[in-house]
MARGUVO-307308 format. One record per residue (C-alpha): residue number from 1; z, y, x; residue in three letters. Coordinates in nm, 2 decimals. Layout:
REM residues N
resi, zz, yy, xx, resn
NUM, Z, Y, X, ALA
...
***
This chain:
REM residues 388
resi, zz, yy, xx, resn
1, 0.83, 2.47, -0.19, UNK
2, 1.11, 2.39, 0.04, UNK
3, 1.40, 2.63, 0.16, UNK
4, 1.22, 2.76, 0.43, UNK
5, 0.91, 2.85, 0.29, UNK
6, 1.14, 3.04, 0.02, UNK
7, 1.30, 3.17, 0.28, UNK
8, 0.99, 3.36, 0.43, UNK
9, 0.79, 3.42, 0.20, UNK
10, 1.08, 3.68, 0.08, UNK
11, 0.97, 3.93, 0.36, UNK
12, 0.70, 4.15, 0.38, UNK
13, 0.36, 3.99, 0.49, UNK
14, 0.36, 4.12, 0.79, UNK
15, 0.72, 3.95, 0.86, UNK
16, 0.59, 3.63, 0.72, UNK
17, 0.30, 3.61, 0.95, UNK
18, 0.56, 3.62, 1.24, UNK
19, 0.78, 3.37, 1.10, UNK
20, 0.49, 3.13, 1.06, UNK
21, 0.37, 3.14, 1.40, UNK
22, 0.70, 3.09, 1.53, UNK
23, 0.74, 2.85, 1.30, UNK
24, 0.42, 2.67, 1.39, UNK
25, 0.51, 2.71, 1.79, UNK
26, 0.84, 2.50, 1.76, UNK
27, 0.68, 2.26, 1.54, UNK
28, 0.41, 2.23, 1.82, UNK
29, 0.68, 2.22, 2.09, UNK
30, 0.91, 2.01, 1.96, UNK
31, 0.76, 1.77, 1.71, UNK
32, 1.01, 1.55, 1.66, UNK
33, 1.27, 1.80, 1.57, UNK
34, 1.46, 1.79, 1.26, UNK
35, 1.37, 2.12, 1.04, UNK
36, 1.70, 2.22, 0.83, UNK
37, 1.78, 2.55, 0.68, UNK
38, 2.14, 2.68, 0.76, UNK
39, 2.35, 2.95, 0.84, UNK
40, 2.09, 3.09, 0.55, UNK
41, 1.80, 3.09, 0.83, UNK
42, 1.54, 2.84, 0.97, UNK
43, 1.71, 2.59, 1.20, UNK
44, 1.58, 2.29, 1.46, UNK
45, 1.77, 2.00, 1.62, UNK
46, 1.66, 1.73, 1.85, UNK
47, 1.86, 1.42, 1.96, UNK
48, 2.13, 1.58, 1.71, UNK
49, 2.21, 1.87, 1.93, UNK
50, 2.12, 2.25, 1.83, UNK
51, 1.71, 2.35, 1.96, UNK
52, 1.70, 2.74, 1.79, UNK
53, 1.69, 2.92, 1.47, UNK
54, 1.51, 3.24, 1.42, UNK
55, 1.59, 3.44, 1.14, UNK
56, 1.41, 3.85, 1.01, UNK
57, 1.60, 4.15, 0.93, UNK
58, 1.52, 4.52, 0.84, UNK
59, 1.41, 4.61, 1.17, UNK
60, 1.39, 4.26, 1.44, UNK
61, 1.32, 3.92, 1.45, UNK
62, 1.69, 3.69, 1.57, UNK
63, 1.61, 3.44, 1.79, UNK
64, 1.91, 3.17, 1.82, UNK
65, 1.88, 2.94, 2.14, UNK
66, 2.23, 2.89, 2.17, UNK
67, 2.38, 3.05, 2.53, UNK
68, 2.19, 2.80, 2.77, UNK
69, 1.86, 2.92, 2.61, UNK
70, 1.94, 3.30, 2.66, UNK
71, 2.14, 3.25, 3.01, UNK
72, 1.78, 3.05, 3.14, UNK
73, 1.58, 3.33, 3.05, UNK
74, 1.82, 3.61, 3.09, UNK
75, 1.58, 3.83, 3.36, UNK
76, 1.30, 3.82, 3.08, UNK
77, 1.54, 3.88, 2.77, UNK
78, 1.76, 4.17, 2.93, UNK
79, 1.46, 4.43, 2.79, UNK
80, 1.62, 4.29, 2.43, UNK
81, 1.91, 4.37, 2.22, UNK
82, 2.14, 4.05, 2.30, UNK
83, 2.44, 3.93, 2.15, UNK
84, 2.62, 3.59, 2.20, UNK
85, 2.34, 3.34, 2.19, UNK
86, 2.13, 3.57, 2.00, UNK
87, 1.83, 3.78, 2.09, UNK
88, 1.61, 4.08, 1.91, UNK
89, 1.24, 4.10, 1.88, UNK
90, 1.19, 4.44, 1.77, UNK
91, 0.95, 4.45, 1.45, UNK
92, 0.76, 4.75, 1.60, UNK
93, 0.65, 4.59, 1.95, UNK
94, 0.43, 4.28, 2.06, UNK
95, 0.67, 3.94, 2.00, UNK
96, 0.67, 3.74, 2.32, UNK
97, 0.58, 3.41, 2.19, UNK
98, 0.49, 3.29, 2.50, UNK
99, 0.86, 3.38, 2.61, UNK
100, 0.94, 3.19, 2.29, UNK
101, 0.71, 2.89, 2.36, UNK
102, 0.89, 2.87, 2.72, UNK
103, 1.27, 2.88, 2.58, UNK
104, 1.17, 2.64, 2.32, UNK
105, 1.02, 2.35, 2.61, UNK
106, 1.36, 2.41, 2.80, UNK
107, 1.59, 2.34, 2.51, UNK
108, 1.36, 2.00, 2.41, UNK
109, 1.36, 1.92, 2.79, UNK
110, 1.74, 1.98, 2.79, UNK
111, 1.85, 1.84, 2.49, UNK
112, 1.66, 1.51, 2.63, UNK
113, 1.80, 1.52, 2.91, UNK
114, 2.15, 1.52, 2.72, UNK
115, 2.06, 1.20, 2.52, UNK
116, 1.95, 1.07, 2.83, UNK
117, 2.29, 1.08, 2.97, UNK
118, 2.44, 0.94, 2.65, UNK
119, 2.26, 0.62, 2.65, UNK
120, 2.29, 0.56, 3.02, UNK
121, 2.67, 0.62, 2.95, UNK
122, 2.68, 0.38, 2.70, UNK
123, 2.51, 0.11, 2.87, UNK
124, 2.72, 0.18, 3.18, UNK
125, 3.05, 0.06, 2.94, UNK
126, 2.80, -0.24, 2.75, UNK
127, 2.76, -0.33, 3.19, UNK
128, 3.16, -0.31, 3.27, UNK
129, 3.23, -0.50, 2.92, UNK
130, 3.00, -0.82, 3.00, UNK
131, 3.07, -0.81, 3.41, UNK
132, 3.27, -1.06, 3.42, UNK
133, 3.06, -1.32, 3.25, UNK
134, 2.80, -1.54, 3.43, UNK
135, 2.43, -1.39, 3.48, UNK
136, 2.28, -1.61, 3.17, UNK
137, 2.54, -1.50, 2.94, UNK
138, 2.47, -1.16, 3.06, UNK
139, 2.12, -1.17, 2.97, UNK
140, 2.19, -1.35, 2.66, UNK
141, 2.44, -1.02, 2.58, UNK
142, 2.15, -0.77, 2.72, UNK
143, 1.85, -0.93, 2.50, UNK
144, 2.09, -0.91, 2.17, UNK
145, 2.17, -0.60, 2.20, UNK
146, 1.78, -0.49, 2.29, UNK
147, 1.69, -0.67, 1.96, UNK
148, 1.97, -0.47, 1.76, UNK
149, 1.82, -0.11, 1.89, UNK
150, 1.49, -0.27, 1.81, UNK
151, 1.57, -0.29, 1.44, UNK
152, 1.78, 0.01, 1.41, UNK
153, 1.68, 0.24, 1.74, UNK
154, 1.93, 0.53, 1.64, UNK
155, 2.20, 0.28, 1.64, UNK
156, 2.55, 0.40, 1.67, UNK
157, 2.73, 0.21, 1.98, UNK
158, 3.11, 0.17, 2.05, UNK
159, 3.19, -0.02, 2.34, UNK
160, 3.59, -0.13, 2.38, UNK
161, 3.59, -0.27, 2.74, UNK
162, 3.91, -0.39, 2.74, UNK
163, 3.80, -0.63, 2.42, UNK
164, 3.52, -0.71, 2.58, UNK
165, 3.34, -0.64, 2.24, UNK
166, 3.12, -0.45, 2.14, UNK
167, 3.03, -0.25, 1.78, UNK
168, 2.69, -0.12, 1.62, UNK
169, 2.66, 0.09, 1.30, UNK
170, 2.53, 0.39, 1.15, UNK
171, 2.88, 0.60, 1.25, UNK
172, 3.13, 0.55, 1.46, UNK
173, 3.39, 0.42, 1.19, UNK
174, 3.45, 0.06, 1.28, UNK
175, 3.57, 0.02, 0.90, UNK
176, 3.28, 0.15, 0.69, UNK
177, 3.06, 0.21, 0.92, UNK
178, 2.95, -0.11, 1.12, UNK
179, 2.76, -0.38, 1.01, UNK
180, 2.79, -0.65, 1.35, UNK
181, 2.92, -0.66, 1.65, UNK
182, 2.92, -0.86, 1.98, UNK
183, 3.12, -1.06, 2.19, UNK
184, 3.02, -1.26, 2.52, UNK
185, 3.19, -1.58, 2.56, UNK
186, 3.22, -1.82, 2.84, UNK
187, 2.90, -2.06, 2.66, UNK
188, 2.73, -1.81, 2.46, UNK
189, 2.74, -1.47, 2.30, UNK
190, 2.90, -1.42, 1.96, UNK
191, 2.71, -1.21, 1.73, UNK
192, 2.96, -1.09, 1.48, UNK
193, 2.88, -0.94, 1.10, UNK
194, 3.17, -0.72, 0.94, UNK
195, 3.05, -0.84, 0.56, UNK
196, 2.88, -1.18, 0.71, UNK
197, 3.06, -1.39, 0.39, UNK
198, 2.84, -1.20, 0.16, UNK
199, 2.50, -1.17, 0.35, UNK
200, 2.19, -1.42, 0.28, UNK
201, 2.21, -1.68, 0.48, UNK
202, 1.95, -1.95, 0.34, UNK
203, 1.93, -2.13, 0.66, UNK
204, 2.31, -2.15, 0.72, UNK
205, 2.29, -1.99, 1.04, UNK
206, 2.67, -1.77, 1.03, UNK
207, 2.98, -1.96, 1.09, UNK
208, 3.29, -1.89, 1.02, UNK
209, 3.56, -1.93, 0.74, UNK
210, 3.74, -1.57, 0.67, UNK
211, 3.68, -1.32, 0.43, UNK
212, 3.44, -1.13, 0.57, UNK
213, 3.36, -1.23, 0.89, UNK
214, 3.07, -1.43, 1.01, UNK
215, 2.91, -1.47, 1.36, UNK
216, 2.60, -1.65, 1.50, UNK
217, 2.65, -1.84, 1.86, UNK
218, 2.37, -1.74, 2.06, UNK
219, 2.34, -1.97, 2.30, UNK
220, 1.98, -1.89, 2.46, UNK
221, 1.72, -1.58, 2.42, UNK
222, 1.51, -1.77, 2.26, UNK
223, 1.73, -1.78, 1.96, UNK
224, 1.63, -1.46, 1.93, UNK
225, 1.30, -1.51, 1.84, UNK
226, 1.44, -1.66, 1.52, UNK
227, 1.30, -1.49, 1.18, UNK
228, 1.56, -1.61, 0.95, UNK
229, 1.79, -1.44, 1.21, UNK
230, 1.64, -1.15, 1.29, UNK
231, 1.62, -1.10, 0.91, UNK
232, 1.96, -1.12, 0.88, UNK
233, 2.07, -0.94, 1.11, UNK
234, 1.81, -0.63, 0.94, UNK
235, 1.94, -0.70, 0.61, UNK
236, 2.34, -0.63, 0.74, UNK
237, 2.18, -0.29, 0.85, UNK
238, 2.15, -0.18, 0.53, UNK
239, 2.46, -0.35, 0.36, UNK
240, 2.72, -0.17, 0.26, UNK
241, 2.72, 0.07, 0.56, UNK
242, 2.58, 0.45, 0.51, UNK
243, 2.21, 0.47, 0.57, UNK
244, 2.07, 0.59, 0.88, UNK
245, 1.82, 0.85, 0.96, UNK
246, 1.54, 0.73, 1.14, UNK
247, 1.42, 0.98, 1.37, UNK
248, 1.04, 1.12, 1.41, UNK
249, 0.88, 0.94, 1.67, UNK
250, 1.11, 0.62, 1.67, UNK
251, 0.91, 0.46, 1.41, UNK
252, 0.69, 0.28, 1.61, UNK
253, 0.99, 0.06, 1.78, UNK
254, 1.16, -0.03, 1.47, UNK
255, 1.15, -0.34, 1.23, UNK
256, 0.95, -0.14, 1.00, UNK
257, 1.15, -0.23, 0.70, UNK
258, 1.37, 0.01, 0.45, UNK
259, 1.70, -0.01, 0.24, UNK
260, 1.51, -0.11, -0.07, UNK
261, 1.23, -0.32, 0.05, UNK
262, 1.39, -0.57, 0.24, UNK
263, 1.70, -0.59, -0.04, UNK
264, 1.36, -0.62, -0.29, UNK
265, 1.27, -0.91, 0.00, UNK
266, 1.55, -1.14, -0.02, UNK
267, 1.60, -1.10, -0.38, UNK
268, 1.25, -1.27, -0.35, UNK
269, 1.39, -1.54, -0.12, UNK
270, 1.62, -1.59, -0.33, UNK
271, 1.45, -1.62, -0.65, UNK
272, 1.20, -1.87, -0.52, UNK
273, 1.46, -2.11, -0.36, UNK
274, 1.60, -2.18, -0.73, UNK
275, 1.25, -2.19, -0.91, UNK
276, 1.18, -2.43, -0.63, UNK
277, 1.54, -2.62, -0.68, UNK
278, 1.42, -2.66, -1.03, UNK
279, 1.09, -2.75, -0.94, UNK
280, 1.23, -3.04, -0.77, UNK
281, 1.52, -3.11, -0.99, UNK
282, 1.73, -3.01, -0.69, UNK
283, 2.02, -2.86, -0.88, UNK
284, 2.26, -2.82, -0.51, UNK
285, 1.92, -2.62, -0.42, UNK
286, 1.89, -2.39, -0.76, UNK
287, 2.26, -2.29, -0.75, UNK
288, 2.32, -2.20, -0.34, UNK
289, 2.30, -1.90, -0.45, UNK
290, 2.49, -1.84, -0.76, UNK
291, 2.82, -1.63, -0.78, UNK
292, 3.08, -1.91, -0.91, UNK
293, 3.14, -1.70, -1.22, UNK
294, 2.75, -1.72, -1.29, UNK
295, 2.65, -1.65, -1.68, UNK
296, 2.35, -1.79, -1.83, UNK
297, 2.18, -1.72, -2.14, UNK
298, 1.88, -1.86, -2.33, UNK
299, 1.74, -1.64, -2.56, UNK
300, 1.43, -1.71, -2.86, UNK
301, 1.29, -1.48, -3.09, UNK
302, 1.53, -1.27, -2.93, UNK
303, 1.82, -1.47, -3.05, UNK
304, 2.09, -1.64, -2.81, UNK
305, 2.09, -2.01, -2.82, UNK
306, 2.27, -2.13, -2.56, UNK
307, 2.55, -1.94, -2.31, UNK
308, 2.72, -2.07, -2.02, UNK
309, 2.99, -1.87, -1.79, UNK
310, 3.09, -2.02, -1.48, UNK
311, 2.88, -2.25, -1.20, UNK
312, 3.04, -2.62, -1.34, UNK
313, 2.88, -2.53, -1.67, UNK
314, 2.57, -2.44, -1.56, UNK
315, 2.55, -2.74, -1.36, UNK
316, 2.64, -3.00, -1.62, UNK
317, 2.40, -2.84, -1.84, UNK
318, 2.12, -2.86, -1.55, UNK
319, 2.18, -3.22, -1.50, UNK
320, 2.18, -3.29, -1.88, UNK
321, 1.86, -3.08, -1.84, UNK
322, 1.71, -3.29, -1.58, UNK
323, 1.66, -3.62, -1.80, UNK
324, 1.43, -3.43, -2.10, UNK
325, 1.18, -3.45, -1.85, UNK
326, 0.93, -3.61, -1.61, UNK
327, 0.79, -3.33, -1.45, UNK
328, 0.86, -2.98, -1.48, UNK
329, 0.71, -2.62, -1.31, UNK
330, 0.79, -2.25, -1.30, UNK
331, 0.55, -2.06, -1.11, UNK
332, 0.61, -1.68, -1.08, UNK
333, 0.36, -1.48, -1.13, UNK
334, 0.52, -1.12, -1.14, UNK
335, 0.83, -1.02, -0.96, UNK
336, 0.96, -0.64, -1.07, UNK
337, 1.25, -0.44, -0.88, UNK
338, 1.53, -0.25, -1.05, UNK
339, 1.87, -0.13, -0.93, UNK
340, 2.07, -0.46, -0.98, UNK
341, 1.86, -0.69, -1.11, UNK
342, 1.51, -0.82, -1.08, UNK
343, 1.28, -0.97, -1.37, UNK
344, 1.03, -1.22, -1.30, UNK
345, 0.74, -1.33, -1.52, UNK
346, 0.67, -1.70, -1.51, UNK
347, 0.43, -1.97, -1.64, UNK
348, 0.60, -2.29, -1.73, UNK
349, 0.44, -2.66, -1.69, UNK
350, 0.65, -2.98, -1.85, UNK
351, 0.58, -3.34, -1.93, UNK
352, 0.86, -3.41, -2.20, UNK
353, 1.08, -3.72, -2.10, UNK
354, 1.20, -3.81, -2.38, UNK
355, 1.13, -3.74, -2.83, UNK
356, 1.32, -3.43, -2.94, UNK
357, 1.44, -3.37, -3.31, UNK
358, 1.17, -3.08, -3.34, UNK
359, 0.85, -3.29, -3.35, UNK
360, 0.79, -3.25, -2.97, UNK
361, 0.70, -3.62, -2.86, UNK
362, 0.79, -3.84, -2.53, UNK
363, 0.51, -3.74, -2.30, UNK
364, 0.39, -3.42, -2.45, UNK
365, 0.28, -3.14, -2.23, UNK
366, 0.41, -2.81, -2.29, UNK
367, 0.26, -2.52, -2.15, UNK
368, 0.47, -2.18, -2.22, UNK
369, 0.47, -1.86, -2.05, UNK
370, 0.81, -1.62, -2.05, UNK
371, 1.05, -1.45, -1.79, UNK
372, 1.37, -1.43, -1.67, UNK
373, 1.60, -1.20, -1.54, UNK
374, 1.83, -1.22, -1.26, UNK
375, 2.11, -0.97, -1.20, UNK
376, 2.24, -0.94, -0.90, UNK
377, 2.61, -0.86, -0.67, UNK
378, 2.51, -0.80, -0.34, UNK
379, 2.34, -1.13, -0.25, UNK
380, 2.41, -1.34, -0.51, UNK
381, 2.31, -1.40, -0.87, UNK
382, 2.58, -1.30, -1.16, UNK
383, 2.37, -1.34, -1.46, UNK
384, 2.07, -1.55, -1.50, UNK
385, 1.88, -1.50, -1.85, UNK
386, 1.59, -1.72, -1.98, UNK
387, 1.31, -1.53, -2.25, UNK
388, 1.08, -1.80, -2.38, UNK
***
């Protein structure tokens, strides 16, 4: 039972019955509002901004429109007691729920027409940042920027005009709060990514040598188009930046793809590139990925017998690796998800190279099954362990 059912159910059922209906009527009216309890009473927002609350007491039902709602409809709403934003339904006569039904369409309509005016102000500074580049950079900049509000449509946007830049995020914060950014330039249009040095980025796509930040030329629209960068650019919308809320009704427009999944996704991507690397005795291929301070461990019968720390150790031991045989394959049959680290479960194929001091013969086949686990700092691989 949420707050607001707790809320009403406190009252008399006579009460309740009233709170319901209006209840229902805003929910009808305004179906993408957000439902929140504060002010220790029923509340509704849309497009952030304040629809009403409606609250009971002893002897009334408080209806909060804010003043616009109440100054609209003031003719209707002068046989009430009224205080500052506030109305009173009297328990004892008919509730005007059609009066209700009518203030609640004007506040939807107006709070609309409020975010209306927001995003044509913010695309009349996007227009006076990019004027003075040619028309195909200028469509270049407008089709980037559609293709960020089609994977995050409640994006935050902070034009600087002067700068000629401009920032997306999930607040206004440039700091913690934005994930990429974009720049026209005379040639193409710079896609920037605040945390681009520690992003994914199989196909090498970000350029760039400082800390942090990484940016993609885009050079035509139909770069655009581009999976691995429109991958990408959903997974900076999730890293390291506060999440944000999708709104009801927006659904339909976005990348459908949340926080956890698409992290879950390129922990996949990930994953695969070094089974195949080691597949194909690719050892550049198995380690793209690997933090330089990478620890391995081999364990049997749950004992430890061999560990590595760092990336040149791993790699000398992967080449010494590479000669005990003539064909070798991992195939994953089971990936599963936790908080910082994922576990795979894996059969394991090998044609043995050469004799080893255990009895195994040059050209015996091993079939094996056993998992692995590999921990993870942001997008790359800290700790790699090997159960068999």
């Amino acid at each position: 039972m949420n707050e607001i059912e707790t809320y009403i159910k406190q009252f008399p059922d006579n009460v309740q019955g009233i709170l319901r209906n209006i209840r229902k009527l805003i929910k009808d009216n305004a179906p993408n509002a957000d439902e929140l309890f504060a002010y220790g009473m029923p509340a509704y927002k849309t497009n952030k901004k304040p629809l009403v609350y409606f609250a009971a007491f002893k002897n009334h039902i408080g209806l909060y429109a804010t003043p616009s709602g109440h100054s609209e409809f003031q003719d209707e709403l002068s046989k009430y007691k009224q205080g500052k934003g506030s109305v009173q339904f009297p328990l004892d006569k008919p509730i005007p729920y059609k009066l209700i039904e009518r203030i609640v369409k004007f506040k939807v309509t107006e709070n609309n027409k409020k975010a209306t005016n927001k995003t044509n102000k913010a695309q009349e500074q996007f227009e006076l940042a990019i004027s003075s580049f040619s028309e195909d950079i200028k469509h270049i900049a407008r089709e980037t920027r559609k293709l960020i509000h089609k994977i995050l449509p409640n994006v935050v946007e902070v034009v600087w005009v002067q700068q000629k830049n401009i920032g997306f995020g999930t607040g206004v914060k440039k700091k913690t709060e934005h994930f990429c950014w974009l720049m026209p330039a005379s040639k193409h249009v710079n896609l920037g990514f605040n945390y681009g040095s520690e992003l994914p980025d199989q196909e090498k796509l970000l350029e760039g040598t400082g800390k942090l930040f990484r940016h993609i030329k885009i050079k035509s629209v139909e770069q655009l188009n581009d999976k691995n960068l429109i991958d990408l650019l959903t997974y900076a919308t999730t890293y390291k930046v506060p999440q944000l809320k999708i709104k009801k009704g927006t659904e339909k427009t976005a990348i459908k793809t949340s926080r956890p999944e698409q992290m879950n996704k390129i922990r996949e991507n990930i994953i695969q590139n070094y089974i195949d690397g080691y597949n194909q005795f690719d050892i550049e291929k198995m380690v793209v990925d690997f933090d330089d301070k990478i620890v391995f461990e081999n364990i049997q019968n749950n004992e430890i017998n061999l560990l590595l720390n760092g990336l040149t150790a791993f790699k000398k031991q992967a080449e010494t690796a590479k000669t005990y045989f003539t064909e070798r394959k991992q195939t994953i049959k089971l990936f599963k998800h936790f908080d910082n680290y994922t576990e795979i479960e894996i059969d394991y194929f090998a044609i043995l190279a050469i004799d080893f001091p255990n009895g195994l013969t040059k050209g015996s086949k091993l079939e094996l099954s056993g998992k692995s686990i590999f921990k993870f700092n942001g997008s790359k691989v800290i700790k790699l362990t090997d159960f068999s």
